[in-house]
N, C-alpha and C positions, 0 to 999 in steps of 0.2 A: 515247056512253060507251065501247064498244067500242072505237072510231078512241082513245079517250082512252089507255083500257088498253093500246093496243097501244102507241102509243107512249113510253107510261110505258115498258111491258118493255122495250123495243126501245134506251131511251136507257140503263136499268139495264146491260142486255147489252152496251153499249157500255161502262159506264164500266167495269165490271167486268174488261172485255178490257182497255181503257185502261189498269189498275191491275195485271193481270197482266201486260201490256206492261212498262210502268216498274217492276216486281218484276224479271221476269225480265232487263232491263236494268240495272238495278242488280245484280242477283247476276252476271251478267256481268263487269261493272268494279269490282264488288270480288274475284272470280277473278283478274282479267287482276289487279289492284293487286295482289294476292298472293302472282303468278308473277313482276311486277317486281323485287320482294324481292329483294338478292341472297340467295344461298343460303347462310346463316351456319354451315353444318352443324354448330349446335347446336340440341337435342331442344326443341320446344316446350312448357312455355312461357316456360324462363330463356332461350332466345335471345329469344324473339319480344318479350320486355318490356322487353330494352335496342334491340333492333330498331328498337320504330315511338317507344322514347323518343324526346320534341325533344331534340335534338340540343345546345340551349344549356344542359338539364341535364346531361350528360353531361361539356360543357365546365366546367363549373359543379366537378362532382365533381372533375374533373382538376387545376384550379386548388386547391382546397381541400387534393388530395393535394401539392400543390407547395409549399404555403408551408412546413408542419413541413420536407421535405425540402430548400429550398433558399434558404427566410428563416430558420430558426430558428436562432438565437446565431449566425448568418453573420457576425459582428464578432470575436466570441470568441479567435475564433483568431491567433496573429498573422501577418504576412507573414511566407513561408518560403521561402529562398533556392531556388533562384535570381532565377526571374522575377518573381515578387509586390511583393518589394524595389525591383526596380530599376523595375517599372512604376510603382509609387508616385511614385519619386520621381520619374520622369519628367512624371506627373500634375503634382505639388507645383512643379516649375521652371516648368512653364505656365503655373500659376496665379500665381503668385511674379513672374514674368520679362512675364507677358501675352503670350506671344508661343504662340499656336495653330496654325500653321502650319508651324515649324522646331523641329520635339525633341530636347530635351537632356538630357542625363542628367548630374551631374558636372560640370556648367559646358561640358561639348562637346556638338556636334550627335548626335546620336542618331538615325541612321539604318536601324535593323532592320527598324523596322514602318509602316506607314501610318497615320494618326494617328485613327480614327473612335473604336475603342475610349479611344482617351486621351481622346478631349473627351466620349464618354461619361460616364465615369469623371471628369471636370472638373464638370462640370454635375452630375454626385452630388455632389462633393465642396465647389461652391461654394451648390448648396441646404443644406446639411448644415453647413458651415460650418469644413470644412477637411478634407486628405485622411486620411482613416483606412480600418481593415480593412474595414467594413463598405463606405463607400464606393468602393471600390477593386473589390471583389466584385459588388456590384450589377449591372453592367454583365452580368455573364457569371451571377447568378441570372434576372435579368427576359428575359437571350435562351435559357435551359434553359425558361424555362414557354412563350414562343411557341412553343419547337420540342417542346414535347409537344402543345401545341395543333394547331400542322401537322398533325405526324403523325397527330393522331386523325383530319384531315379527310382526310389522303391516305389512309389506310385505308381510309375510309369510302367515298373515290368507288372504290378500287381493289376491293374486297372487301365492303363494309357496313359498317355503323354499330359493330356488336359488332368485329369487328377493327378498326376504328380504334380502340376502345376499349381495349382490350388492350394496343396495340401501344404508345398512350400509357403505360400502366401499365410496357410492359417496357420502354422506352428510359427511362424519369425510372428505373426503382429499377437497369441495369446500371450497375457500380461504376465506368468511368471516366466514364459522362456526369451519371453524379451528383457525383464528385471535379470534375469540370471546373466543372458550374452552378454550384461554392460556390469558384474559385479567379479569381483575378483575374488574370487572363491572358486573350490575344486566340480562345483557339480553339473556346469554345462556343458565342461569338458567330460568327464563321466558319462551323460547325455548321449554325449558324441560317440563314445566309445562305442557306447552300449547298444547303439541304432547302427553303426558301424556293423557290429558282430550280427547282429541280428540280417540286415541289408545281405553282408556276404552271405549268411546261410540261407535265406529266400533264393539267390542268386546259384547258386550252387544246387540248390532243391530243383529248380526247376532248369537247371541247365544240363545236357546230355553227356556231355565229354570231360566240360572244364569242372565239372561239380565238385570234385576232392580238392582242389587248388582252390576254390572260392571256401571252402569249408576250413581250409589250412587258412584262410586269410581271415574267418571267423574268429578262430582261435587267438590268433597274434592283436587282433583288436580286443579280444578280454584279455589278453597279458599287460596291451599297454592302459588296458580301464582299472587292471586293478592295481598297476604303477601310479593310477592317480587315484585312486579310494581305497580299495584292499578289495576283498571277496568277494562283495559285493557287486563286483564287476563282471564275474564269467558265475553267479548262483542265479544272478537274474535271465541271463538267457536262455540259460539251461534251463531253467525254471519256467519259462514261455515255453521250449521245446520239446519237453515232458508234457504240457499241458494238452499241447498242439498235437502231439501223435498221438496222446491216449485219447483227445478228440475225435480222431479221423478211427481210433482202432489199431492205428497199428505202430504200438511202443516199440517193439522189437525193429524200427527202422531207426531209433537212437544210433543204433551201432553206425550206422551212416556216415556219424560224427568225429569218428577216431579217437575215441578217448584218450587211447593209449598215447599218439601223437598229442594228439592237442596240449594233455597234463605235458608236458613234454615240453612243448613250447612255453606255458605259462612259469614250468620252472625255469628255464631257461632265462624269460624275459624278468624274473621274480625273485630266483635267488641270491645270485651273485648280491645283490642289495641289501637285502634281508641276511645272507652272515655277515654281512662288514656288517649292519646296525647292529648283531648280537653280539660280533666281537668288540666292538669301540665302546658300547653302552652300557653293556654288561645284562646279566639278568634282569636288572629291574626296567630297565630300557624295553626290554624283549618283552616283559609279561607286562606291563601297560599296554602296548602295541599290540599283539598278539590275544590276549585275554579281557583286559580292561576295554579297549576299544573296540572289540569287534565281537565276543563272547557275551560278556556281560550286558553293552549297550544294546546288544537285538532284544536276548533273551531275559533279560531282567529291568532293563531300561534304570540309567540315574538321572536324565534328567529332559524335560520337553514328553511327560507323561500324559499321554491321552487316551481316549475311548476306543474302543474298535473301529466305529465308523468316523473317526475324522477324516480319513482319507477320503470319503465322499464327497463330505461338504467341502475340503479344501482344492478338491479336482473343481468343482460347482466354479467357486469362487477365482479362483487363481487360473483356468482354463477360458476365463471370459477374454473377448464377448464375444468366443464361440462355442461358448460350455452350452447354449443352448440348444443349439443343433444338436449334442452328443448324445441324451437319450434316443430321438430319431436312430442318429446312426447305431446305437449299442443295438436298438430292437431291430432296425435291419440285420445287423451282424448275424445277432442270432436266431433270426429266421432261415438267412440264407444258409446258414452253415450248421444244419444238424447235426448233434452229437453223431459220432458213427457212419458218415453218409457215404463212405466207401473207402476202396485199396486201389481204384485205379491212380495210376501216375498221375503227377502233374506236368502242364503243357503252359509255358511261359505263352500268355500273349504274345501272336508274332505271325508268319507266316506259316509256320506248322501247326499253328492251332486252327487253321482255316475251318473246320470241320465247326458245326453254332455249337456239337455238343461236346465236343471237348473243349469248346472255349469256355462255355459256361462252367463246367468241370472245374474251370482255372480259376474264374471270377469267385466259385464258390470257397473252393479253395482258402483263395487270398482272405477271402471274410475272415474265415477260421484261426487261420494267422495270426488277424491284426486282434480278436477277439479272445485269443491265448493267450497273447502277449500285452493286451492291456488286465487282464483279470488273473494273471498269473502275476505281475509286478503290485494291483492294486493290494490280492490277498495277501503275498507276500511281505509288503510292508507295513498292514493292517496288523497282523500276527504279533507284530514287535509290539511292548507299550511305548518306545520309545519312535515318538512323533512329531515330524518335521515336514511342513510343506513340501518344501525344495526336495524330501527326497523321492517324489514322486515323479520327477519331472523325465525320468527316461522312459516313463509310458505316453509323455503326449505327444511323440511323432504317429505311434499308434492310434490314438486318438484323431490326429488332423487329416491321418489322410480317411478314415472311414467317413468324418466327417464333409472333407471333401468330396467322395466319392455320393454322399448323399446329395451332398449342394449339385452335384453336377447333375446327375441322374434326373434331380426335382424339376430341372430347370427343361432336360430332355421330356420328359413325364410331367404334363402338369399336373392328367385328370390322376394320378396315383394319391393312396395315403398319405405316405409319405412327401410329393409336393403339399399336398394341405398342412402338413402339421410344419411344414418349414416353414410356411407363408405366415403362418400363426407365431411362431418362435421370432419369425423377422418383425413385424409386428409390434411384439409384446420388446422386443430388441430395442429399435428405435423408439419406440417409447419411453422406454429405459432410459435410453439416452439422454432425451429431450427433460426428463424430469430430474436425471442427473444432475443436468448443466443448471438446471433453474437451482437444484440444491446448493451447488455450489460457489453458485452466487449471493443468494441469502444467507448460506454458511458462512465464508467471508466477511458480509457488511453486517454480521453480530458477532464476532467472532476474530477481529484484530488483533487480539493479545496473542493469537495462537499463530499465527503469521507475521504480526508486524509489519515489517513494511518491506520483507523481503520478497514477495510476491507484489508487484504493481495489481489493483483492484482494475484495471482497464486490461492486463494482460487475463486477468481470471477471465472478466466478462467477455474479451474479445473471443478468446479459445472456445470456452459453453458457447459461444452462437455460434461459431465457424459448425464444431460439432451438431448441436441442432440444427442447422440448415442441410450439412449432412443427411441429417437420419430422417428429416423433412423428407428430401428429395429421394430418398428411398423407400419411401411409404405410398408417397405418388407415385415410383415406379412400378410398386409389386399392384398396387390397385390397376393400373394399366394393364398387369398381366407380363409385365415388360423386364422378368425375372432376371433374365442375362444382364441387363442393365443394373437392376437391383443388387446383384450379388457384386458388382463392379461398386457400386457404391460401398455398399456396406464395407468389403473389402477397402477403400479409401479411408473409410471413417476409422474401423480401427488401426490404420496404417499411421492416417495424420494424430488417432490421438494418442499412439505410442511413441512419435519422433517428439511430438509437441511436450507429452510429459516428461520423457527422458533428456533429451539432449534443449528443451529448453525452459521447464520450470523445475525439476528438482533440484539442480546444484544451487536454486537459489534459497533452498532451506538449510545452506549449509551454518547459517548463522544461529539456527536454535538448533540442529542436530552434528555441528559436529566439535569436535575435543580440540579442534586444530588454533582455531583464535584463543583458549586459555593458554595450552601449549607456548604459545607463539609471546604471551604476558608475561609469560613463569621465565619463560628461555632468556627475555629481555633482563629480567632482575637478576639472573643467576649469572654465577662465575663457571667457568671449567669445572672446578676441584669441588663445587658444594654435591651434596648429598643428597638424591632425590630418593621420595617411597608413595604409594599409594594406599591407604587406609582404605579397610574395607575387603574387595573381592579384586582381581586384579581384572583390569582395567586398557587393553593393550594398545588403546590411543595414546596413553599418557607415557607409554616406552615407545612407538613407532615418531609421534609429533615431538618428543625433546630431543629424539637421537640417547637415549639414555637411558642405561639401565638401572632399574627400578629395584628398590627393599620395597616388598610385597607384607605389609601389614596386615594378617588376616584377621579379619573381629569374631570368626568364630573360634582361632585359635585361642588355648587355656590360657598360653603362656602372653597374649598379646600386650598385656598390659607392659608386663617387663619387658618386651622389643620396643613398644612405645617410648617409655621411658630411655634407655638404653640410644635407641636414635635421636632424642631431642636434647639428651645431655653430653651430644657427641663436641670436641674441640670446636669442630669447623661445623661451616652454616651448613645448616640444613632444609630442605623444601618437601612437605607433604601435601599431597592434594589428598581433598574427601569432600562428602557431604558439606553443607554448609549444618545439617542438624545435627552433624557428628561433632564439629569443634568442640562443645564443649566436652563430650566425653571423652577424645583424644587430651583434652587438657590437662582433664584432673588423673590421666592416666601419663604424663608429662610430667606432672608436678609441678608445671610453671606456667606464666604467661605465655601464648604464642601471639604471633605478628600475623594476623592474613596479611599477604602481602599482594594476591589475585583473587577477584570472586568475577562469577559470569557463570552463564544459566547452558549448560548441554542438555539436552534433549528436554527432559521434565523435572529435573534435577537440577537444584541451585547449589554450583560448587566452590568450593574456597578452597586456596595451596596456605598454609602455613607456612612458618619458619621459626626456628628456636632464635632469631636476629631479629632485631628493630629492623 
């Protein structure tokens, strides 16, 4: 019985040790799991709950904030000169003509762009059942919600879950990548690409095994970015990635990339296109596209000629109203990320980076990255004279999430610099705001002519106070100290005033800015068989809004008089839209009376159609 006893004790003392074993092993690796975290430096426990969130709720959220922001009344509005017009109808001859391969605009080839976005924007319009606003748009809403998705994921492996989260929040509400997601035109898509290629090669950089297959997936995203712009597609990454390693020191890790491969795939996804457009088009097809558009327009620019530094002030402007934070984040960047600061590896935030010093390793890392890749795209486009807001917009995922990563940190950190100067920026922010909304309303009630009565004066005033009470209640926040809160706000504020401006006051300026209600006068008077042209510069609302192709009367042409003439002394009637200060010079270049037979006011310009008919 003893021999019995003892053995009883002796198995108890064992389990017992057994079970404090597996206790204090388990408290172990949920330590170590702990330390893997990255470091959100927000206060537990509003970081730690979007932290160890899955991660498909989050995407979950983000998509939900997407649709009010970039499906809501996305038809409403109508196409607005320049580009919207003439893409349309480029869509519309595709579908019309069947021909997918050689674009036309106006019954000629149409060589500007590469054709992805157009059979996009096809494939909307042929599910849909013909090409309208909505369909036209689609293309460049559904590539704004991928590229907030990226972005949460590239935060996430760069920083944690909570700045990915963020960062999603600030790139979908800044003001031009939300005007872009709802415009139908090539560059949110491009955007997408281009965060696309970049996203896989982070992903790749910092992964152990799969790194060649994320990098091959790099590649086939600049094949299909430059299916939707041209070269600009795989020069801008390249272009970050060059910057990036000769940052850290070590260039000779380019080869990493596969050039060999990669060129490989971009012909692949690039050529087959490109000789059907040189065979069907011919030469002069080929060297507009090839030379004109992408040669000439960087390095000598013909037209949207600006200063070196505009791209500054239009990041400034069109990056609101989180452009403020971005100096913060630019000089954090480049504190944390020294020129040269080493060759060892990078260690994706995770469970293997458990170690504080190779995690910090990674956070410094990512800085360097995001600070390549916004001052390699800024220089790069600075370079050109030829200058366009929009085409900076594939730097501001870059931008949002440093950005984000600053808001988050600030809110972790109060006593730091860097909270003070954010507190100052929110601040000077909400202020902003509140003096906006007072403008906006005394702008208005002196200033009727310029709106009419297509904006209701109660909807102005209602909007400016919703906003001000907004940015009120954020000012009282950050004065409590009660930052997490603040940044919840703020984040609200520009959420509500970018649904509020998009999807519910601009379609209603569609009555002084757009070509569709003359269109819609002319189409009424006219027969099938008459004869339409536009005096002047062409004009591509005036062929997308009649259905009908256009005699392009140009006024700086030598010969213009005698096509004037020549069109107005034709058998059948004929219809010209122009200036309303141009009729008489079209007249005496007619030789006869003409009839206006439509006038009404587009944009700032009072127009009149002619006709050689009473």
């Amino acid at each position: 019985m003893r021999a019995i006893g003892r053995a009883t004790s002796a198995g108890m003392i064992r389990r017992r040790t057994a079970s404090r074993s597996l206790s204090n092993r388990s408290s172990i690796q949920r330590a170590c799991m702990a330390s893997s975290q990255p470091d959100t430096g927000m206060p537990r426990p509003y970081g730690e709950r979007l932290e160890v969130c899955h991660a498909g709720w989050l995407v979950g959220a983000l998509l939900l904030m997407c649709i009010p922001l970039f499906f809501g009344n996305l038809g409403a509005r109508d196409l607005w000169t320049p580009d919207e017009p003439k893409y349309g109808q480029v869509v519309r001859e595709m579908l019309d003509g069947g021909n997918w391969l050689l674009l036309q605009f106006n019954g000629q080839p149409y060589p500007d762009k590469p054709p992805l976005f157009f059979w996009a924007a096809a494939v909307c319009a042929a599910v849909a059942g013909g090409v309208s606003e909505l369909t036209m748009r689609m293309p460049s809403a559904v590539s704004a919600c991928l590229a907030i998705i990226t972005v949460f994921f590239l935060g996430r492996r760069l920083f944690g879950q909570l700045t990915g989260f963020v960062a999603g929040i600030v790139l979908a509400t800044s003001l031009k990548f939300a005007w872009q997601g709802r415009y139908g035109e090539t560059d949110a898509m491009l955007a997408f690409f281009v965060l696309a290629a970049l996203t896989a090669f982070w992903f790749g950089h910092t992964a152990r095994e799969s790194g060649p297959r994320w990098r091959l997936l790099a590649w086939a995203f600049m094949g299909l970015g430059t299916m939707t712009k041209g070269p600009v597609a795989f020069l801008l990454p390249l272009a970050t990635l060059v910057l990036f390693f000769a940052w850290r020191g070590e260039l000779r890790r380019l080869r990493e990339m596969r050039f060999g491969v990669g060129f490989g795939i971009l012909v692949l996804l690039t050529l087959p296109w490109l000789l059907t457009v040189m065979k069907k088009g011919g030469s002069g097809v080929s060297e507009q596209m090839l030379w004109h558009h992408i040669i000439v327009r960087f390095f000598s620019g013909f037209n949207h000629l600006r200063p070196p530094y505009h791209y500054v002030v239009r990041f400034f402007e069109e990056f609101a109203p989180w452009s403020v934070f971005a100096p913060t984040a630019i000089a954090v960047a480049f504190l944390r990320a020294p020129r040269g600061f080493g060759k060892q590896p990078a260690m994706a935030p995770g469970p293997e980076a458990a170690d504080p010093a190779r995690r910090d390793w990674a956070l410094r890392e990512g800085w360097a990255f995001l600070l390549a890749w916004f001052l390699a795209m800024l220089v790069f486009f600075s370079l050109s004279p030829t200058k366009q807001g929009v085409y900076i917009l594939p730097l501001y995922p870059s931008a949002a999430v440093m950005v984000a990563r600053v808001l988050v940190e600030s809110i972790g950190k109060p006593q730091g610099w860097e909270s003070k100067t954010v507190r100052v920026a929110s601040v000077i922010l909400f202020a902003g705001v509140v003096l906006a909304s007072v403008a906006a309303v005394v702008g208005y009630a002196y200033a009727p002519a310029v709106v009419g009565e297509t904006v209701s004066r109660n909807v102005v005033a209602g909007f400016a106070a919703c906003l001000s009470l907004v940015a009120l209640a954020g000012v009282v926040l950050l004065s409590r100290r009660a930052a997490a809160y603040a940044l919840t706000t703020f984040a609200l504020l520009a959420y509500v005033a970018q649904v509020g401006l998009h999807a519910g006051l601009l379609h209603r300026l569609d009555a002084i800015k757009s070509a569709k209600p003359l269109c819609q006068k002319t189409l009424a008077v006219m027969k099938p068989e008459d004869g339409w042209a536009i005096y002047g510069m062409m004009k591509p609302a005036y062929v997308f809004y009649t259905g009908r192709t256009a005699l392009v009367l140009h006024d700086k042409d030598p010969e213009v008089r005698t096509k004037v003439r020549a069109f107005f002394s034709s058998d059948r009637r004929v219809f010209c839209v122009m200036k309303r200060s141009e009729l008489q010079e079209v007249q005496d270049a007619a030789g006869r009376p003409l009839t206006v037979a439509v006038k009404h006011t587009v944009g700032k310009h009072s127009m009149v159609v002619a006709s050689n008919s009473p």
